[in-house]
N, C-alpha and C positions, 0 to 999 in steps of 0.2 A: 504494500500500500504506500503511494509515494506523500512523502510530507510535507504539509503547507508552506507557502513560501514566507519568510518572516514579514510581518507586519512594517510597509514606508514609517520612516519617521519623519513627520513632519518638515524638518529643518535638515537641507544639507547646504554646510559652508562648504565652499570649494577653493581654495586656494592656489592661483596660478602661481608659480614662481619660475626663476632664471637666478642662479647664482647670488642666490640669497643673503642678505648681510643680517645685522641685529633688529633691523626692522619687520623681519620674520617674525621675529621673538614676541615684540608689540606688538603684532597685530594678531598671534596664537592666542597672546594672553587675554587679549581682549574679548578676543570669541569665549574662551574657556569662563570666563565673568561673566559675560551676557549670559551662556549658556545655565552657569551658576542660576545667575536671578529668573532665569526665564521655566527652570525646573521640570526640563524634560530631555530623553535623549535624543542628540543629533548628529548626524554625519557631519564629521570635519575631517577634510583631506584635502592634506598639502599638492599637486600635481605639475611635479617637475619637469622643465620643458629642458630635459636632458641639459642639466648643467653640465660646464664643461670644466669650471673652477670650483666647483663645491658638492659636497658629498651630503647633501639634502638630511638624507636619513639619519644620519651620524649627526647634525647638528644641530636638528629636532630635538633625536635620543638625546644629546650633552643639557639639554635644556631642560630634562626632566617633566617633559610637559606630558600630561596622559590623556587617551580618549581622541589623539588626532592619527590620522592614517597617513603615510606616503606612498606614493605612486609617481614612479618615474618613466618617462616618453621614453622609448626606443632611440628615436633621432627628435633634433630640436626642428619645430616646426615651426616658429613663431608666432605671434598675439593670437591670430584667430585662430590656429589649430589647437594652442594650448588648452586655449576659452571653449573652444567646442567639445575637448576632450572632458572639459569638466561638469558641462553639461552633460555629456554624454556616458559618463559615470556618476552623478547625481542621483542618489534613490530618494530624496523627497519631496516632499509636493512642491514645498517652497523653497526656490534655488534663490543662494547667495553668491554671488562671484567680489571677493573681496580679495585685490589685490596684494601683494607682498607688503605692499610699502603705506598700507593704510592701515584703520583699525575701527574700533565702534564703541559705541556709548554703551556702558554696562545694560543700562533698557533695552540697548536695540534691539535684540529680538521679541521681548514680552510688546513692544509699539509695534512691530512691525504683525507680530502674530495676532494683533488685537484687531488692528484695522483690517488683517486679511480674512476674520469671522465677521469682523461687521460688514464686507464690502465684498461679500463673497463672486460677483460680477465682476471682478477688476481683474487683469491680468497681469497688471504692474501696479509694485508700490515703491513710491520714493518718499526721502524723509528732507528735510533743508540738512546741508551738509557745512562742514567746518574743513576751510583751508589755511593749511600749516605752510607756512616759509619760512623756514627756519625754526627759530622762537619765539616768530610771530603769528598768529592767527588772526581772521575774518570770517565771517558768513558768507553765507551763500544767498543770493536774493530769496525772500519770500512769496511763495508761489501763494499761497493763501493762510487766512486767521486761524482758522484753525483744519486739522483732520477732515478731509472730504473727498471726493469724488472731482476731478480738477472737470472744468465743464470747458469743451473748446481745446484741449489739450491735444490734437494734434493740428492744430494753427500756431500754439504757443510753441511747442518744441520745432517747428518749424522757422520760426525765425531765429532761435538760435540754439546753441546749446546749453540746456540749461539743466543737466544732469551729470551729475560725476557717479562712475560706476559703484562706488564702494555705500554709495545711498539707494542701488535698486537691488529688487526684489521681485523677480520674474514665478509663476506659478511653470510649472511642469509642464502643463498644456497651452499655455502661451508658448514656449520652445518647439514642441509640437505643431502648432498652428502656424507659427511666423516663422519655422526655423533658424540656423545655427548663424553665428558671427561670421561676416562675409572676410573669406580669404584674404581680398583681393586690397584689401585696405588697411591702415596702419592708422592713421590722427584722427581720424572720424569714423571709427571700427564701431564705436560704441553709438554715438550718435547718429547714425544708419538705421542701425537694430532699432532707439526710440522712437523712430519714425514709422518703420513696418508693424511697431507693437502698436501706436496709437492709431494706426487702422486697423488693427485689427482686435482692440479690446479698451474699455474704460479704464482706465488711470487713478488711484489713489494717491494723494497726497499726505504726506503724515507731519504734520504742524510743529516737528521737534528738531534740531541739530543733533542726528546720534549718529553719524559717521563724521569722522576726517582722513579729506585724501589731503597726502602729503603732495608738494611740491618742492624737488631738488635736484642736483645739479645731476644723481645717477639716476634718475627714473627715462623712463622710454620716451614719453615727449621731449625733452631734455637733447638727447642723442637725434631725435629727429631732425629738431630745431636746427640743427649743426651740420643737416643729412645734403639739404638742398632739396627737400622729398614734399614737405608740408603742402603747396601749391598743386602740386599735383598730386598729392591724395585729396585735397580738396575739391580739384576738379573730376576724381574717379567717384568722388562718394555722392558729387552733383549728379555724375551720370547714372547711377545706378537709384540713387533717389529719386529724379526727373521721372522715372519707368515706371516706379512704382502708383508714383500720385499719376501721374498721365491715367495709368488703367486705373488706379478710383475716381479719374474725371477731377483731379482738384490742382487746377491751375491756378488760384487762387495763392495755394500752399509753393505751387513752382513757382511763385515770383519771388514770396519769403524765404524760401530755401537759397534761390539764387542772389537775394541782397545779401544774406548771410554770408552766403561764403567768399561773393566779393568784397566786403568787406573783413572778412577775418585774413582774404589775403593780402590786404593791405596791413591789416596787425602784423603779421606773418613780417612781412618787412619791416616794419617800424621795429619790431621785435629785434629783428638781426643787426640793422643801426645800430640802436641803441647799444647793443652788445661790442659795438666796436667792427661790426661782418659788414663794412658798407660793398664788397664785393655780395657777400648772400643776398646780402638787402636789391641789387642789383636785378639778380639771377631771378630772386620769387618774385619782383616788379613786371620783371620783361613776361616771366611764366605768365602772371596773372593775365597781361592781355592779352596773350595768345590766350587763353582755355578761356575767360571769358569776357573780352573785350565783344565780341557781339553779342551778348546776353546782358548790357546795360547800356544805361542811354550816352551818348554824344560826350554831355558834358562831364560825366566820368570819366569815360576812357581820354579824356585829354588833362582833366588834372591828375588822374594817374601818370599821363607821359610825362608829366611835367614834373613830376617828382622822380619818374626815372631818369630823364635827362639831367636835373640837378645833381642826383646823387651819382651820373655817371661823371659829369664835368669837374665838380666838386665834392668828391665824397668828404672829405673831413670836414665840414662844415655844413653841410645840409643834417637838419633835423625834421625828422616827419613826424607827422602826428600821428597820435594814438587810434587812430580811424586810417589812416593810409592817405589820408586828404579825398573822401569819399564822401563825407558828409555835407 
């Protein structure tokens, strides 16, 4: 007589990692606290994208942490394979993808498990989140007063991004329905997915700061920034978003998605300025109006030239704004 299969747990954290530092450590411990206050058991599994500098399991084990599993990739596949892998080994309803380098509020789970019985209709839940720089912190804008149902929510994640991964909380069957994190993209992997989710399921909002994503100098956006890539995954994640609202018919959302990322490629450079890269700044300039200098108006695309021409005659001394000069 063959034996039932063990009963989902509720809650799996899933933990992508690459060559993991002490910020593994903060962010285990954090889960294993929430898990504490929230008083039930859950899947938590570290899921190694075949480090090549760090022995995962070994430095888990040294940390004396109990109750988490590792699982190491074969070969490194990077962001979306890993992401997909964690999904894809996930047994409970409610999937977490909390990155290496973040962490969550002792509540997070008991806020996040509450709203997902009151809002049993929702397929995503996010909470307001807290950004670390350094040993500084800020909020995240407030999406609304209190805990609800966001109404209009995929108009709003359409004009920008306005989620950081370590604050969602995707059900089982939304992955199922919307499918896995697209391959094909790196800086807007994540922001893609909130767009297919918001067509295809209602949106929770949970009124509290109980995640922080860190921002530093070794995190993945960080190295991109440096890549010369940002521009042009900006304009792969336009194409691939454009497809999707085209077949729900919402053109409305293609113009917001399109100011969006013309404008963030103008951050994009101002970014690299700033940083002293007036050759980067150059590069994602020129990129920007080749991918989308036909997808805005006139006057755009000529005070964009006009700041790449600046910063090509004069780079030490041109400074661009915090917009691109888009505004």
């Amino acid at each position: 007589m063959s034996q039932p299969e063990p009963a989902r747990p509720t809650w799996s954290v899933m933990i992508p990692t690459y060559n993991p530092t002490e910020h593994l450590r903060i962010a285990l411990e954090s889960v294993l606290e929430a898990q504490r206050r929230l008083g039930e058991p859950m899947q938590i599994e570290v899921v190694d994208d075949a480090s090549p500098a760090v022995d995962v399991a070994a430095l888990v084990a040294g940390w004396g942490l109990h109750g988490v599993t590792i699982f190491r990739r074969e070969a490194n596949g990077g962001l979306a394979a890993c992401w997909n892998d964690c999904v894809e080994r996930a047994t409970g309803e409610l999937i977490h993808l909390l990155h290496q380098d973040d962490f969550v509020a002792p509540l997070f789970y008991r806020r996040m498990d509450d709203a997902a019985t009151r809002f049993p209709q929702a397929g995503m839940l996010f909470c307001r989140n807290v950004f670390l720089v350094g040993d500084k912190s800020h909020l995240s804008g407030e999406e609304l007063p209190e805990t609800a149902l966001v109404d209009r929510w995929l108009e709003r994640i359409c004009t920008s991004q306005r989620v950081q991964c370590p604050a969602v909380v995707l059900r089982r069957s939304t992955y199922a329905r919307v499918g896995g994190f697209n391959p094909a993209l790196r800086w807007v992997i994540d922001w893609e997915m909130w767009i297919r989710v918001a067509l295809a399921t209602p949106v929770v909002y949970v009124a509290e700061a109980l995640a922080t994503y860190r921002v530093h100098a070794g995190a993945e956006t960080h190295r991109l920034k440096n890549s010369a890539v940002m521009v042009d995954d900006l304009a792969l994640g336009l194409h691939h978003i454009r497809k999707v609202l085209t077949r729900a018919k919402r053109k409305d959302c293609i113009r917001s998605v399109t100011r969006f990322v013309w404008r963030a490629s103008g951050d994009v450079a101002a970014d690299a300025h700033s940083r002293g890269r007036p050759d980067l700044a150059r590069h994602e300039l020129a990129a920007s109006l080749r991918k989308f200098g036909a997808l805005v108006g006139p006057r755009l695309v000529f005070e964009r030239l006009r700041w790449y021409m600046f910063v090509r005659s004069d780079p030490a001394s041109v400074q661009l704004p915090a917009s691109g000069g888009d505004r």
